[in-house]
N, C-alpha and C positions, 0 to 999 in steps of 0.2 A: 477606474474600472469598477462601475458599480453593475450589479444584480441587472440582471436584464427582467422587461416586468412582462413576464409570460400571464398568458390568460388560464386561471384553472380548467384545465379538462375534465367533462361531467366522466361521472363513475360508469360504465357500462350496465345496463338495467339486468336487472337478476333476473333468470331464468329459472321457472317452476320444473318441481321434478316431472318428469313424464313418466313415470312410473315411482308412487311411492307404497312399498309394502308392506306399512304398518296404516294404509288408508282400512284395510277390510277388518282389522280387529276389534273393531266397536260393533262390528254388525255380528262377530260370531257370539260372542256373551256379555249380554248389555249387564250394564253396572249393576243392578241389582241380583243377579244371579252369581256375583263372584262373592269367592268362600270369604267371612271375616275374619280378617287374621288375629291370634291365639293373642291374649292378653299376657305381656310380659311376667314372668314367674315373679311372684314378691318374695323379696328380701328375707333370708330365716335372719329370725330376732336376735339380737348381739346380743353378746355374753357380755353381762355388766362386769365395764374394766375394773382391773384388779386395782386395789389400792396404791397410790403409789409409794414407793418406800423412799424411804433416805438413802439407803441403801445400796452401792453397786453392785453390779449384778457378780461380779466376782466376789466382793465379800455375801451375798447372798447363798451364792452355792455352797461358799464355808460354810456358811451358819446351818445349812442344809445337815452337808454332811458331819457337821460336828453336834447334830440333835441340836441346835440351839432355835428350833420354832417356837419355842415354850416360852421365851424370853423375851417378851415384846417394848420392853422400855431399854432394850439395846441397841442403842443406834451409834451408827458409822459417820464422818464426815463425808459427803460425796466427792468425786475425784475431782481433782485439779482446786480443790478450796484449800487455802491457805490459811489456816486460823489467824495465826500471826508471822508473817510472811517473812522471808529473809530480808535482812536491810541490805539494800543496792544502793548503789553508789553510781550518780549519772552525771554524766560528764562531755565536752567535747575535744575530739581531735585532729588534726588537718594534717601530721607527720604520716608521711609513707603512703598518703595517700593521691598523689597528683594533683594536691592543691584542693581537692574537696574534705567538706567538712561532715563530717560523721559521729553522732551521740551514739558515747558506749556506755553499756551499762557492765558494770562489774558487782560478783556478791551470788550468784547467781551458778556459779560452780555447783551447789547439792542437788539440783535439777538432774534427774535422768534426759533419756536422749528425746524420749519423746513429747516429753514437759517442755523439754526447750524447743521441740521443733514446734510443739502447739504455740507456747507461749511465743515464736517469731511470727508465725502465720498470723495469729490474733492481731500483735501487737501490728504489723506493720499492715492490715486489712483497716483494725480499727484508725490509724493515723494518716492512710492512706500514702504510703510511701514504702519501700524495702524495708526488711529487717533479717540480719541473719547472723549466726552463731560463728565465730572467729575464736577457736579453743573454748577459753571458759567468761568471752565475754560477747556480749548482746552488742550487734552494730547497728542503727539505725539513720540511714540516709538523708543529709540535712541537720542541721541546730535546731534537734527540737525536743531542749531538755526539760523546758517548762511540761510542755504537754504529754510526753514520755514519762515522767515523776508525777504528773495525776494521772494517769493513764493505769500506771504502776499502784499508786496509791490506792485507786479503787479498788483493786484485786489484790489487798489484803498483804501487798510490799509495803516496807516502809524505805520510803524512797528519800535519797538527799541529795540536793545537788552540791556537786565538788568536781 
């Protein structure tokens, strides 16, 4: 049962409008007689941005309110830096979990709620796979503790595997 081989049928030839009523508006005000229109308002000049600080903006309003402007060689860590990070402990495990295998990371307990929600988002955006908090330790999707521990490393953890 093959295609039966029909011959194309021509398009039907297009019909001109018989009345079209935007024909007479070139003839009521030819192109030179229409008004020019108003040249776009320019830009008011930016305010030269502020200096950036080291400084979050919450430890800023302290400093606000506690008179400390006068103080200019006091600076703050920015948030989420870790001078010298918690040591974590990475590792994997396949119990409890239906046969798949999952890198935890443990050590990571002083973390508030939102440290860790950042640090799972990051972590599992940057490595391209899940990542999520299970009590007080880090699960990430797959054996991937090499790259999980420089992952970790770069942001100021000191990472080891075990």
């Amino acid at each position: 049962m093959g295609r039966k081989n029909r011959a194309k049928q021509p398009l039907p030839a297009e019909k001109e409008f018989e009345v079209n009523p935007f024909a007479q508006l070139g003839e009521l005000l030819p192109k030179d007689q229409l008004p020019k229109p108003e040249p776009p308002p320019k830009p008011a000049a930016a305010a030269a941005p502020a200096a950036k600080s080291p400084l979050d903006r919450e430890d800023q309003e302290l400093l606000r309110a506690f008179g400390g402007d006068a103080q200019p060689g006091l600076e703050f860590r920015a948030a989420g830096a870790v001078p010298r990070g918690p040591q974590v402990s990475v590792g994997i495990q396949r119990k409890g979990k239906g046969g798949k295998t999952v890198t935890s990371v443990r050590g990571l307990a002083e973390l508030d709620m939102s440290a860790r929600m950042e640090l799972a988002r990051d972590l599992g955006r940057g490595l391209g796979t899940n990542a999520r908090f299970l009590e007080d330790v880090l699960e990430v999707q797959g054996d991937l503790r090499e790259r999980v521990a420089a992952w970790l490393t770069e942001r100021g953890f000191r990472a080891r595997l075990g």
